[in-house]
PQR file of N, CA, C, O and H, with PARSE charges and radii, in Angstrom:
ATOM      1  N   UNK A   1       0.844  -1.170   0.000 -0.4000 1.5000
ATOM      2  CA  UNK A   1       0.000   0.000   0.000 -0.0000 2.0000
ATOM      3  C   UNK A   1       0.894   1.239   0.000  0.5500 1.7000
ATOM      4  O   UNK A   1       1.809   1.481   0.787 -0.5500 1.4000
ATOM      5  N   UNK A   2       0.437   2.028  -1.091 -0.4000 1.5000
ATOM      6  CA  UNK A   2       1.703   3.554  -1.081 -0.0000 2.0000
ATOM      7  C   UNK A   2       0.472   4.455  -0.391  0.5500 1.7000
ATOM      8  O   UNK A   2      -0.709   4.154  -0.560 -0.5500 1.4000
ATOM      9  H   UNK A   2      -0.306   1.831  -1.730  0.4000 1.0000
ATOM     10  N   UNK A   3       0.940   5.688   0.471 -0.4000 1.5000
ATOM     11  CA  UNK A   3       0.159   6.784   0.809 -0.0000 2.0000
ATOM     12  C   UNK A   3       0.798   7.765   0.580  0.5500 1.7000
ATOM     13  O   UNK A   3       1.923   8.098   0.955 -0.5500 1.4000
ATOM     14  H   UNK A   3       1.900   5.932   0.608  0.4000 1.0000
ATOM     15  N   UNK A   4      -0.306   8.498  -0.380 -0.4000 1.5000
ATOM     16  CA  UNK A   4       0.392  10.223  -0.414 -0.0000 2.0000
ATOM     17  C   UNK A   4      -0.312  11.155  -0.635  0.5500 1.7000
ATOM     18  O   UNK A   4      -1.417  10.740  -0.984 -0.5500 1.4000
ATOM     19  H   UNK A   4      -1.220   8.228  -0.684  0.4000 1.0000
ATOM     20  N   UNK A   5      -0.247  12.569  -0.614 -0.4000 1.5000
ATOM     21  CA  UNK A   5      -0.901  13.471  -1.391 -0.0000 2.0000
ATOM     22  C   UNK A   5      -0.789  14.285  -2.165  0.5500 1.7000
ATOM     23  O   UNK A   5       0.278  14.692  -2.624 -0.5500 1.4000
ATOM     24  H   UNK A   5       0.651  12.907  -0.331  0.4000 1.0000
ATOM     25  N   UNK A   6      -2.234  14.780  -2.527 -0.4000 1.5000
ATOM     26  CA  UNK A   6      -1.889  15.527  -3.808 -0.0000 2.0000
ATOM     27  C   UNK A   6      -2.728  16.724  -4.002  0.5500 1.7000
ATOM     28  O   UNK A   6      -3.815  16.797  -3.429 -0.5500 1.4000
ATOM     29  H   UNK A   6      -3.101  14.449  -2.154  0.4000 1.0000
ATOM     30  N   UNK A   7      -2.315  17.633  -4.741 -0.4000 1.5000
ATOM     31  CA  UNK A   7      -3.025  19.345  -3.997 -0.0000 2.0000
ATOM     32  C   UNK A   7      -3.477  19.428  -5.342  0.5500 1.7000
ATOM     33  O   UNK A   7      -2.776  18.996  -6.257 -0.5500 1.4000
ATOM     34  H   UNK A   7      -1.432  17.574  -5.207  0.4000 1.0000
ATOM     35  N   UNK A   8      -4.327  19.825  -5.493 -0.4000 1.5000
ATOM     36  CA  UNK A   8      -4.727  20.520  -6.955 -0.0000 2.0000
ATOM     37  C   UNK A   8      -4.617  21.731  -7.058  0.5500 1.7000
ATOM     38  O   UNK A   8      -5.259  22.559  -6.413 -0.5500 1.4000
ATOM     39  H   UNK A   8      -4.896  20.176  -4.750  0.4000 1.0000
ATOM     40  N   UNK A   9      -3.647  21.985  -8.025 -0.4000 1.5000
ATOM     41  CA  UNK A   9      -3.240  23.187  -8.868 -0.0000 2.0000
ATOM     42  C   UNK A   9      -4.241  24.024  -9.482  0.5500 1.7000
ATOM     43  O   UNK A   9      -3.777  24.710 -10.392 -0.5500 1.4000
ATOM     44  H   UNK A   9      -3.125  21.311  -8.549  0.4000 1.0000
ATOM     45  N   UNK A  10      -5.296  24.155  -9.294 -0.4000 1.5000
ATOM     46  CA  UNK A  10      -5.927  25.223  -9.521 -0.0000 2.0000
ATOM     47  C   UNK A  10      -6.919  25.801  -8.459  0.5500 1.7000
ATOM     48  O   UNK A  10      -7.535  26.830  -8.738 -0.5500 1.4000
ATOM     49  H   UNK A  10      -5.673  23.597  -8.554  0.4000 1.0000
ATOM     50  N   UNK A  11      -7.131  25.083  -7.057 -0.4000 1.5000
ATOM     51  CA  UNK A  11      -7.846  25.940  -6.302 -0.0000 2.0000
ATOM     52  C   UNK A  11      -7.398  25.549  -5.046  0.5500 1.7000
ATOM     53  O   UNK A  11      -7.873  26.173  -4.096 -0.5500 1.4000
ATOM     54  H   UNK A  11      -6.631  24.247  -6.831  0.4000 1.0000
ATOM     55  N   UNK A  12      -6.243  24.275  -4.710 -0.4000 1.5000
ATOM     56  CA  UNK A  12      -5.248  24.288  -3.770 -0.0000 2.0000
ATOM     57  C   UNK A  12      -6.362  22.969  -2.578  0.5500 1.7000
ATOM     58  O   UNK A  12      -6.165  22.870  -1.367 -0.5500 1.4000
ATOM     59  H   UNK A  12      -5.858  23.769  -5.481  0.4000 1.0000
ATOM     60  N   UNK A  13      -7.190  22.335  -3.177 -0.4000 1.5000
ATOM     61  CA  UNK A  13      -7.830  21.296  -2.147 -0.0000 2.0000
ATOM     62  C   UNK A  13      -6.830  20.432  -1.876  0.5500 1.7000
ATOM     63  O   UNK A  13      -6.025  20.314  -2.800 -0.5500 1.4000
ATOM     64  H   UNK A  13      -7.350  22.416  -4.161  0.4000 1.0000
ATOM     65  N   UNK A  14      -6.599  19.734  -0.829 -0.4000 1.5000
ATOM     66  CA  UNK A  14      -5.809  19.092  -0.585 -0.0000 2.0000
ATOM     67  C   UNK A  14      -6.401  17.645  -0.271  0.5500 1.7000
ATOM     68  O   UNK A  14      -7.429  17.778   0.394 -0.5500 1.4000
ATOM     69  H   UNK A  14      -7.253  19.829  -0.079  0.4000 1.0000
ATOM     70  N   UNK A  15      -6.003  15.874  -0.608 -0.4000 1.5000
ATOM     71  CA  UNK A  15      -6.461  15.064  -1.468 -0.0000 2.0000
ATOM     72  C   UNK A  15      -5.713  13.717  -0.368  0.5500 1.7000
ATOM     73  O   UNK A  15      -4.555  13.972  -0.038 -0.5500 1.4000
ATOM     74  H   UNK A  15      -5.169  15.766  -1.148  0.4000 1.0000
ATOM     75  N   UNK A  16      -6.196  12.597   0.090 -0.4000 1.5000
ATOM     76  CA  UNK A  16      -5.035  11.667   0.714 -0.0000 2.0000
ATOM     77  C   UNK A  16      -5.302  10.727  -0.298  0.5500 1.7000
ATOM     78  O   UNK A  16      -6.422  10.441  -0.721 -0.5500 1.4000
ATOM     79  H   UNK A  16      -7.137  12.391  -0.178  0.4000 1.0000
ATOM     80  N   UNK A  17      -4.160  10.228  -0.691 -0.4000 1.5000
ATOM     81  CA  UNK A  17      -4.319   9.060  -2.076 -0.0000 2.0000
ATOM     82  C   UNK A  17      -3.964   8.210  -1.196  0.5500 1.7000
ATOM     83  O   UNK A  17      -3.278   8.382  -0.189 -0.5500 1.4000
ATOM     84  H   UNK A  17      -3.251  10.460  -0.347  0.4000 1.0000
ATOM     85  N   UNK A  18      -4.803   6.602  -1.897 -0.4000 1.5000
ATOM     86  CA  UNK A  18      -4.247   5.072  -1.307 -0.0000 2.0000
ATOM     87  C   UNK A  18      -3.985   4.519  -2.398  0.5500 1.7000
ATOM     88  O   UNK A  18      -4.755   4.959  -3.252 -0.5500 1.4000
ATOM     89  H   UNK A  18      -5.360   6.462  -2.716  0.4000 1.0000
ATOM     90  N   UNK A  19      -3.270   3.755  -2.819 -0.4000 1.5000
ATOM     91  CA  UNK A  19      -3.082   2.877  -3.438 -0.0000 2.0000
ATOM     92  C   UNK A  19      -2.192   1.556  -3.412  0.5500 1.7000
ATOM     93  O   UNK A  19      -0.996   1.340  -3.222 -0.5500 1.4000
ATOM     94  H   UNK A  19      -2.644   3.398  -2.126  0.4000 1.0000
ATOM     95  N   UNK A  20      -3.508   0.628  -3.737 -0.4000 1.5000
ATOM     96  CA  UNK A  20      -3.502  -0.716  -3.102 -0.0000 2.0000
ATOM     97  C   UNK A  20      -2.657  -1.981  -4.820  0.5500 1.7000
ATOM     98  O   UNK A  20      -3.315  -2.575  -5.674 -0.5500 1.4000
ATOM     99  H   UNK A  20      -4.480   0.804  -3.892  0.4000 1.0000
ATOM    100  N   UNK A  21      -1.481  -1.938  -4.707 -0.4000 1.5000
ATOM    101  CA  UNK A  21      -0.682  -2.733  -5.907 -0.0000 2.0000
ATOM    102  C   UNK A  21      -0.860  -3.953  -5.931  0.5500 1.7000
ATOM    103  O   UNK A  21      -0.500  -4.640  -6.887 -0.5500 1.4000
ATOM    104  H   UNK A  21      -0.947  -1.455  -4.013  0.4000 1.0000
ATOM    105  N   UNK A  22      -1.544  -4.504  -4.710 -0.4000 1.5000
ATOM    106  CA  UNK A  22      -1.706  -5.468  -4.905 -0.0000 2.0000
ATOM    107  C   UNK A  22      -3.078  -6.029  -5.689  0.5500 1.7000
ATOM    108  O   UNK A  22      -3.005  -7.117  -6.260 -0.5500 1.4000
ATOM    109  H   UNK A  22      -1.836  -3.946  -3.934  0.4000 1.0000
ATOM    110  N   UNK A  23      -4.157  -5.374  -5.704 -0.4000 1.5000
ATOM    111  CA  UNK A  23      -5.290  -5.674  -6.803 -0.0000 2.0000
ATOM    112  C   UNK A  23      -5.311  -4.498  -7.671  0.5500 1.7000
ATOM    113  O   UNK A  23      -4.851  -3.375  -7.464 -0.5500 1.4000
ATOM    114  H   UNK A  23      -4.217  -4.490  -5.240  0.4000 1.0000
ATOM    115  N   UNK A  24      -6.154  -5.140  -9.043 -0.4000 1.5000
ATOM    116  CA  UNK A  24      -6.337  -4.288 -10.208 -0.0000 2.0000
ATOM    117  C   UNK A  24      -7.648  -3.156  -9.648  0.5500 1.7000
ATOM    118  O   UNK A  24      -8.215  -3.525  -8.620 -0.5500 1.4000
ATOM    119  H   UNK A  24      -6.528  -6.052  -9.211  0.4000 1.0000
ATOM    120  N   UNK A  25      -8.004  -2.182 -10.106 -0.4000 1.5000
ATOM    121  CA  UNK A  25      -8.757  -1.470 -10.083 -0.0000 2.0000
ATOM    122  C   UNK A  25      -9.898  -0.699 -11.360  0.5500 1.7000
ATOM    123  O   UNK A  25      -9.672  -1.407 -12.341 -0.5500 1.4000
ATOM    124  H   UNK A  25      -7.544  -1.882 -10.942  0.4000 1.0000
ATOM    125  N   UNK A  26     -10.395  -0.206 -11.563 -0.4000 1.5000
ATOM    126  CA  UNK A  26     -11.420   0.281 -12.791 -0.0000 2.0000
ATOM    127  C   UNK A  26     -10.539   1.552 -13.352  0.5500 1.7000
ATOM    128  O   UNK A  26      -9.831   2.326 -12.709 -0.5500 1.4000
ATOM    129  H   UNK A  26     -10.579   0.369 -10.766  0.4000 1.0000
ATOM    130  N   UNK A  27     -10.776   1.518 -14.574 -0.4000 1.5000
ATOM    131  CA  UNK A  27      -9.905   2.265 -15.369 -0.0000 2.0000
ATOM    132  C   UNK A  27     -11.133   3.977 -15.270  0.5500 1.7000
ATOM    133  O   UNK A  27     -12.343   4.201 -15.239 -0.5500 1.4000
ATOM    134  H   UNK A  27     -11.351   0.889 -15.097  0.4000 1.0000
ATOM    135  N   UNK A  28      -9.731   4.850 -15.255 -0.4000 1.5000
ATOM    136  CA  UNK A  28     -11.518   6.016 -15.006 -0.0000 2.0000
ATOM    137  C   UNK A  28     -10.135   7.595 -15.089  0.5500 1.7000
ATOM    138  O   UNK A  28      -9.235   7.900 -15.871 -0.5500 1.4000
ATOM    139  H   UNK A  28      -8.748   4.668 -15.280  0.4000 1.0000
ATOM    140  N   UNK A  29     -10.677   8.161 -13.863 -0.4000 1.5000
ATOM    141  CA  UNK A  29     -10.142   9.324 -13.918 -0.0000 2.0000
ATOM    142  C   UNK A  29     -10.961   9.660 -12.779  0.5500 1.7000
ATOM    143  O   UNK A  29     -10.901  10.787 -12.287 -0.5500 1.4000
ATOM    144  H   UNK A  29     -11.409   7.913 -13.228  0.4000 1.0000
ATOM    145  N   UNK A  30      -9.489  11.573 -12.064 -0.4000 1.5000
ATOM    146  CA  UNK A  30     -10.866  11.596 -10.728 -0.0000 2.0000
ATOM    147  C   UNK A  30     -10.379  12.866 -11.017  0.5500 1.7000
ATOM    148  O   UNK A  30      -9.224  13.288 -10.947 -0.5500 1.4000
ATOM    149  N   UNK A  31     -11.578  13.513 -11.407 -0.4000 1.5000
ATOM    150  CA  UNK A  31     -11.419  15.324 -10.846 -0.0000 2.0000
ATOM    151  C   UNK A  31     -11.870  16.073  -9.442  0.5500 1.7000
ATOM    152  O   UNK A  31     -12.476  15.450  -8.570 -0.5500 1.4000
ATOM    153  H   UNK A  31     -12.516  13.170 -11.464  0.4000 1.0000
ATOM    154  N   UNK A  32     -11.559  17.305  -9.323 -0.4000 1.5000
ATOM    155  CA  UNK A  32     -11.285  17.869  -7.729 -0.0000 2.0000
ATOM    156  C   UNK A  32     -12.968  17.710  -8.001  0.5500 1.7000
ATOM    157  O   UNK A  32     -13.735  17.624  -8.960 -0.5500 1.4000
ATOM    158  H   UNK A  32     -11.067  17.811 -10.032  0.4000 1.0000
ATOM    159  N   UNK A  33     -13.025  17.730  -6.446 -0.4000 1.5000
ATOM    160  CA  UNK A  33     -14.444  18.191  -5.934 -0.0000 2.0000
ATOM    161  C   UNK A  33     -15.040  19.073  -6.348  0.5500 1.7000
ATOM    162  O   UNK A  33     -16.173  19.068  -6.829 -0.5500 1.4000
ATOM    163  H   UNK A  33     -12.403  17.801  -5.667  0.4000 1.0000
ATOM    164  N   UNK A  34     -13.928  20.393  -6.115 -0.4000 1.5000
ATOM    165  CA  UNK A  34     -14.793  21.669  -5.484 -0.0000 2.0000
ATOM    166  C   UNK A  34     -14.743  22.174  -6.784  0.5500 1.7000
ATOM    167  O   UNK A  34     -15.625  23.027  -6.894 -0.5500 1.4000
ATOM    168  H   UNK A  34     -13.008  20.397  -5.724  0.4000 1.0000
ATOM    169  N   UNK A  35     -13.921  21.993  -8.131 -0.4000 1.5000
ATOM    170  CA  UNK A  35     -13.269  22.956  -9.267 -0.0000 2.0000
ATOM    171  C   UNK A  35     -13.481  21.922 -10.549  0.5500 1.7000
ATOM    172  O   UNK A  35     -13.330  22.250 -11.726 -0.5500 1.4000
ATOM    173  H   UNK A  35     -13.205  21.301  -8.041  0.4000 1.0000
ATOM    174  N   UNK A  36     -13.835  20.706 -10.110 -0.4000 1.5000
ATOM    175  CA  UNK A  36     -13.610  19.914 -11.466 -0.0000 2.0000
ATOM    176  C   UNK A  36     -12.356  19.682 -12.392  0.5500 1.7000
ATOM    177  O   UNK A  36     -12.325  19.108 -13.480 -0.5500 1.4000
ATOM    178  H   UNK A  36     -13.957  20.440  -9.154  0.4000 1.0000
ATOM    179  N   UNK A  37     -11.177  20.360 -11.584 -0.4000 1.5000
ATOM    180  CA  UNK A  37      -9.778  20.050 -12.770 -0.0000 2.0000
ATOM    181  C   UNK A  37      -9.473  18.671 -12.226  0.5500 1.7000
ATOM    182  O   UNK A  37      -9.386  18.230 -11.080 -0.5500 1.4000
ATOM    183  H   UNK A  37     -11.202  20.826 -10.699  0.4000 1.0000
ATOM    184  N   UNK A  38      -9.333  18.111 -13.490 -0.4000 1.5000
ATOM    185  CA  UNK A  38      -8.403  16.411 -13.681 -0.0000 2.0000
ATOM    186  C   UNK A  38      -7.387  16.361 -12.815  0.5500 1.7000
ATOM    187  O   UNK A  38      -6.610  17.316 -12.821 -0.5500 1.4000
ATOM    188  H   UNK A  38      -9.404  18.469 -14.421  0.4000 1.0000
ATOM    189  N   UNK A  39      -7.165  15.292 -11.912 -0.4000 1.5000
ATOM    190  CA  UNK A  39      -6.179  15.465 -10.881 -0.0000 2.0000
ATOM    191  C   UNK A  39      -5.425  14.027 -11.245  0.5500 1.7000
ATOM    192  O   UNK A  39      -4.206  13.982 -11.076 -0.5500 1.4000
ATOM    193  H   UNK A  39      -7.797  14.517 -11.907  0.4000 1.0000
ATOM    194  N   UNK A  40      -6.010  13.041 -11.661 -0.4000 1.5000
ATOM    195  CA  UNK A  40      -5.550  12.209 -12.461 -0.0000 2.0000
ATOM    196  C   UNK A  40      -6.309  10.898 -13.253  0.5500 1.7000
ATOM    197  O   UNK A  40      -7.522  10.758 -13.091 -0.5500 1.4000
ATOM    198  H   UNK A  40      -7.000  13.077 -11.799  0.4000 1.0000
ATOM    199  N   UNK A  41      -5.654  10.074 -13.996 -0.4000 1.5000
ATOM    200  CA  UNK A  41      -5.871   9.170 -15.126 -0.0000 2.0000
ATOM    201  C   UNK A  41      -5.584   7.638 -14.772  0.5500 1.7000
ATOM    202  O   UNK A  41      -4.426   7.240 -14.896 -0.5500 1.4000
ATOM    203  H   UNK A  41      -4.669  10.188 -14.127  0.4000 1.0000
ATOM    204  N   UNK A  42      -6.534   6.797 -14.356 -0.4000 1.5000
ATOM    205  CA  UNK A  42      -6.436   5.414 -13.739 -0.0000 2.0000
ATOM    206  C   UNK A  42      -6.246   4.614 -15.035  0.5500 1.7000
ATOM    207  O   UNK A  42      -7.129   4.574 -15.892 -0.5500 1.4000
ATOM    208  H   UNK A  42      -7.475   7.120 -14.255  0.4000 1.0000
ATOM    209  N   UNK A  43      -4.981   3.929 -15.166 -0.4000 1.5000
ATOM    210  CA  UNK A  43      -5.333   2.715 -15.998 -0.0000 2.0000
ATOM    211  C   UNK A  43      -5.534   1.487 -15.675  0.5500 1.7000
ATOM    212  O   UNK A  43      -5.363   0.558 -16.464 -0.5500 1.4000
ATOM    213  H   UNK A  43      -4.264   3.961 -14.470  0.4000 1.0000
ATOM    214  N   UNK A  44      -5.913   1.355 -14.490 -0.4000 1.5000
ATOM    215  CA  UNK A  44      -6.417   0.201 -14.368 -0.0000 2.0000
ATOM    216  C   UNK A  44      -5.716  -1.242 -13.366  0.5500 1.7000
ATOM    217  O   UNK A  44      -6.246  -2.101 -12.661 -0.5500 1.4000
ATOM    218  H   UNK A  44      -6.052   2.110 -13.849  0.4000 1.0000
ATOM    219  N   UNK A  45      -4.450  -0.972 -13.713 -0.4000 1.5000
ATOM    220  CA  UNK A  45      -3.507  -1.843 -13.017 -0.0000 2.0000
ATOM    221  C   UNK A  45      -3.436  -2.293 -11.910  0.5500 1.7000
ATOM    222  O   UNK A  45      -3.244  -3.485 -11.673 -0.5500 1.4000
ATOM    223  H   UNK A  45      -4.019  -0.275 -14.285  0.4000 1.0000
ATOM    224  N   UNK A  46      -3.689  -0.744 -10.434 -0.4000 1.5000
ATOM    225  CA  UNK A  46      -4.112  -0.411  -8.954 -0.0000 2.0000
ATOM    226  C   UNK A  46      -5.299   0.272  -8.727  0.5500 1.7000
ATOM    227  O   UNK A  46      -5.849   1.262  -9.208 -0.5500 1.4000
ATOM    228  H   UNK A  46      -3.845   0.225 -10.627  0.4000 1.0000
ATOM    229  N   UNK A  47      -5.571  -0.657  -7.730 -0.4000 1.5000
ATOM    230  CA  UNK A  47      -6.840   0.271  -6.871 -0.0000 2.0000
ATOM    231  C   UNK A  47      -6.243   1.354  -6.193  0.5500 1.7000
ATOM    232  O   UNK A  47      -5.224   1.291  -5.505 -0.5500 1.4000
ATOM    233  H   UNK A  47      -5.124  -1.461  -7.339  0.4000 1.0000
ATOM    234  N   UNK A  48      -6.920   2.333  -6.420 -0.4000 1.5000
ATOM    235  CA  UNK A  48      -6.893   3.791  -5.801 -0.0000 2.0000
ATOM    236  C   UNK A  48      -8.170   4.471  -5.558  0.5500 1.7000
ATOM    237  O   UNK A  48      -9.140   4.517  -6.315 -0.5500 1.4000
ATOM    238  H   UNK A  48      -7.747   2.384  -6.979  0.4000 1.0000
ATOM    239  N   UNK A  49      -7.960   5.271  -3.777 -0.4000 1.5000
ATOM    240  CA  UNK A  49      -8.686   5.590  -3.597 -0.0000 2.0000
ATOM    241  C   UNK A  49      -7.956   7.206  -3.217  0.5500 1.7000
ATOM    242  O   UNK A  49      -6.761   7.445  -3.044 -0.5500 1.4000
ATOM    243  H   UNK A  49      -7.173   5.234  -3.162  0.4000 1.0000
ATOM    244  N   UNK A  50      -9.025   8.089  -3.168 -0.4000 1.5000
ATOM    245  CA  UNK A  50      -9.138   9.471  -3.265 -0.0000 2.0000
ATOM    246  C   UNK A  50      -9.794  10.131  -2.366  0.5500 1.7000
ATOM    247  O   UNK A  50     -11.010  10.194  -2.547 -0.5500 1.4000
ATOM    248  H   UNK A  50      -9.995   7.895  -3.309  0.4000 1.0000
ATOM    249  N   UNK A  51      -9.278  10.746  -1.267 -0.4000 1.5000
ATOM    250  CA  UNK A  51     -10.580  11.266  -0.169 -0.0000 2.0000
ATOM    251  C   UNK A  51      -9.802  12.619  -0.046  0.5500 1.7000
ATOM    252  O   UNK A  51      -8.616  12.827   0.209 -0.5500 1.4000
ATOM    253  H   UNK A  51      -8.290  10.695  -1.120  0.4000 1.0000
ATOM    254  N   UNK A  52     -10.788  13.431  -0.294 -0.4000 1.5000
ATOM    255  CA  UNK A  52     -11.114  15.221   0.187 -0.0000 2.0000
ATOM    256  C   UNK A  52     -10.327  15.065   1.262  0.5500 1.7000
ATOM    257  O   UNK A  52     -10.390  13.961   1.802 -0.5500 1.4000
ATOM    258  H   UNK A  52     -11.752  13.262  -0.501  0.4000 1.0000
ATOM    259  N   UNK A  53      -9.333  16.163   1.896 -0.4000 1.5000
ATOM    260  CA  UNK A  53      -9.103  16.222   3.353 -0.0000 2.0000
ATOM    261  C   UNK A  53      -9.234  17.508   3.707  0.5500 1.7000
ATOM    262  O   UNK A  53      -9.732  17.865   4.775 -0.5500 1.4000
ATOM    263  H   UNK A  53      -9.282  17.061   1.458  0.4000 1.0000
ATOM    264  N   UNK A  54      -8.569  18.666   2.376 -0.4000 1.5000
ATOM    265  CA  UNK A  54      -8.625  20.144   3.385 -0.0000 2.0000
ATOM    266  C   UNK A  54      -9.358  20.837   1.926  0.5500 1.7000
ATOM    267  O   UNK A  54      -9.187  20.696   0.715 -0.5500 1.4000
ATOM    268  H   UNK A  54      -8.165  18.376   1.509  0.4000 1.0000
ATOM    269  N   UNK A  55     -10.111  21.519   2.661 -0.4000 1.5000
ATOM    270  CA  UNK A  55     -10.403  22.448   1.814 -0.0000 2.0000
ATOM    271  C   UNK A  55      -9.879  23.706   1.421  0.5500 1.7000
ATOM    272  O   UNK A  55      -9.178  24.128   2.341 -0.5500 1.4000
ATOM    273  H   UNK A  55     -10.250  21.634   3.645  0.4000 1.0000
ATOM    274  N   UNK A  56      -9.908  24.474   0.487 -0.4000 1.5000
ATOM    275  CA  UNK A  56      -9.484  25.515   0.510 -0.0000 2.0000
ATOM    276  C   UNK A  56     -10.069  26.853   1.316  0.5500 1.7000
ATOM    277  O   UNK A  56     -11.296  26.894   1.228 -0.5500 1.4000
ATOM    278  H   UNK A  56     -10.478  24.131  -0.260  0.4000 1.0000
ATOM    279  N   UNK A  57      -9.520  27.915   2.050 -0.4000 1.5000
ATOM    280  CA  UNK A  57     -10.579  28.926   2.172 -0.0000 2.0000
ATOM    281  C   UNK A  57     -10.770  29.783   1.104  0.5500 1.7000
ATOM    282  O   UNK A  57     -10.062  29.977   0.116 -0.5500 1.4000
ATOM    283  H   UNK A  57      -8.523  27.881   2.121  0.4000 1.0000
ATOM    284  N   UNK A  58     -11.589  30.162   1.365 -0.4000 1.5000
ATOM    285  CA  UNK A  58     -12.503  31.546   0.385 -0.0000 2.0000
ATOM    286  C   UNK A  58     -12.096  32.656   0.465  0.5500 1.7000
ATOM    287  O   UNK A  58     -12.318  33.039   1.614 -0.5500 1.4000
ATOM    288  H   UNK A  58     -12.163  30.005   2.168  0.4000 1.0000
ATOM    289  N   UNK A  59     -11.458  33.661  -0.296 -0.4000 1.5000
ATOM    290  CA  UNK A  59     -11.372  34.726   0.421 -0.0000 2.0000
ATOM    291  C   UNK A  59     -12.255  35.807  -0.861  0.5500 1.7000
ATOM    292  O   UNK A  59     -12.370  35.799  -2.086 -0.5500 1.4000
ATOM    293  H   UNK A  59     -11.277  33.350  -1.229  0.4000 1.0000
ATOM    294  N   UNK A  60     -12.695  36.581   0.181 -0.4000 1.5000
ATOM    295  CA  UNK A  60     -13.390  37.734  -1.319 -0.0000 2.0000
ATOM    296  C   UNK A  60     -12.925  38.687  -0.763  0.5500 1.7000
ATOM    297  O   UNK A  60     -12.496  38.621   0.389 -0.5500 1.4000
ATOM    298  H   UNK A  60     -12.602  36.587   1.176  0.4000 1.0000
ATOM    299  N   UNK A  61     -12.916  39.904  -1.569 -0.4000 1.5000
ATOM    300  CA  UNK A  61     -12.209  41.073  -1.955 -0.0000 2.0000
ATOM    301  C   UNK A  61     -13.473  42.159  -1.681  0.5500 1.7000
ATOM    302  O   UNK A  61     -14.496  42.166  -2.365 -0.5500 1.4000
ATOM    303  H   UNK A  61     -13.264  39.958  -2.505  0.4000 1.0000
ATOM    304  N   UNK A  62     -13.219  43.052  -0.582 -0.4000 1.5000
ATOM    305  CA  UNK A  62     -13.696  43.808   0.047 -0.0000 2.0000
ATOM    306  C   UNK A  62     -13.816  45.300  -1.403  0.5500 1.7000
ATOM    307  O   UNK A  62     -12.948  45.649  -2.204 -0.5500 1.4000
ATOM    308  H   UNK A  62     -12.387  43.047  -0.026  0.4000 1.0000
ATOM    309  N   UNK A  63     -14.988  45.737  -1.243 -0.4000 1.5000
ATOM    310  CA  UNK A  63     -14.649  46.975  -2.077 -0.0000 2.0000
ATOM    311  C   UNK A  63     -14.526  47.981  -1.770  0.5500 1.7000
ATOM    312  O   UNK A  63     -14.785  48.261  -0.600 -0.5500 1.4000
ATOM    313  H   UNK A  63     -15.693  45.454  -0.593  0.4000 1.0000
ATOM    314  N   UNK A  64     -14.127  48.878  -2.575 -0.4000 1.5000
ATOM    315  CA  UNK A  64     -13.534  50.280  -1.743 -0.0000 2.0000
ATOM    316  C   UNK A  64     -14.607  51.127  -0.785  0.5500 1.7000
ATOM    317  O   UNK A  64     -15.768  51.234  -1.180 -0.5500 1.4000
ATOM    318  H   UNK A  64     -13.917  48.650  -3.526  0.4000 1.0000
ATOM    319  N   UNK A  65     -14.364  51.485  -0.031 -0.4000 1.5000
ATOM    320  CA  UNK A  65     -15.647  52.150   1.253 -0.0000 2.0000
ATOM    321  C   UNK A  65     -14.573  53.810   1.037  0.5500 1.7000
ATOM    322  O   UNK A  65     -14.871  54.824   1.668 -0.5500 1.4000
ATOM    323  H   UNK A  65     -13.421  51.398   0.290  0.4000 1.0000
TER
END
């Protein structure tokens, strides 16, 4: 079993990957939650799993007073 993570580059969610080498898994793809960018491309070989851990905060931009 490898453990690691992985942040997505376009809105910074942060991701705990598993992956299990010892069985095959479904061929697919997993995009972020919150943004929908491709975070990656399964071929099939390992099971992998993908769980949300941090979210990003929000910040908005105050206007001029």
């Amino acid at each position: 079993m490898k453990k690691s993570d992985i942040i997505c580059p376009q809105c910074n969610a942060g991701y705990r990957r598993i992956e299990l080498v010892s069985i095959g898994g479904p061929r697919g793809e997993y995009r972020c939650l919150l943004c929908n960018h491709l975070l990656e491309v399964f071929d099939g070989s390992t099971e992998v799993a993908i769980r949300l851990t941090v979210q990003p905060e929000k910040t908005f931009e105050r206007g001029s007073e």
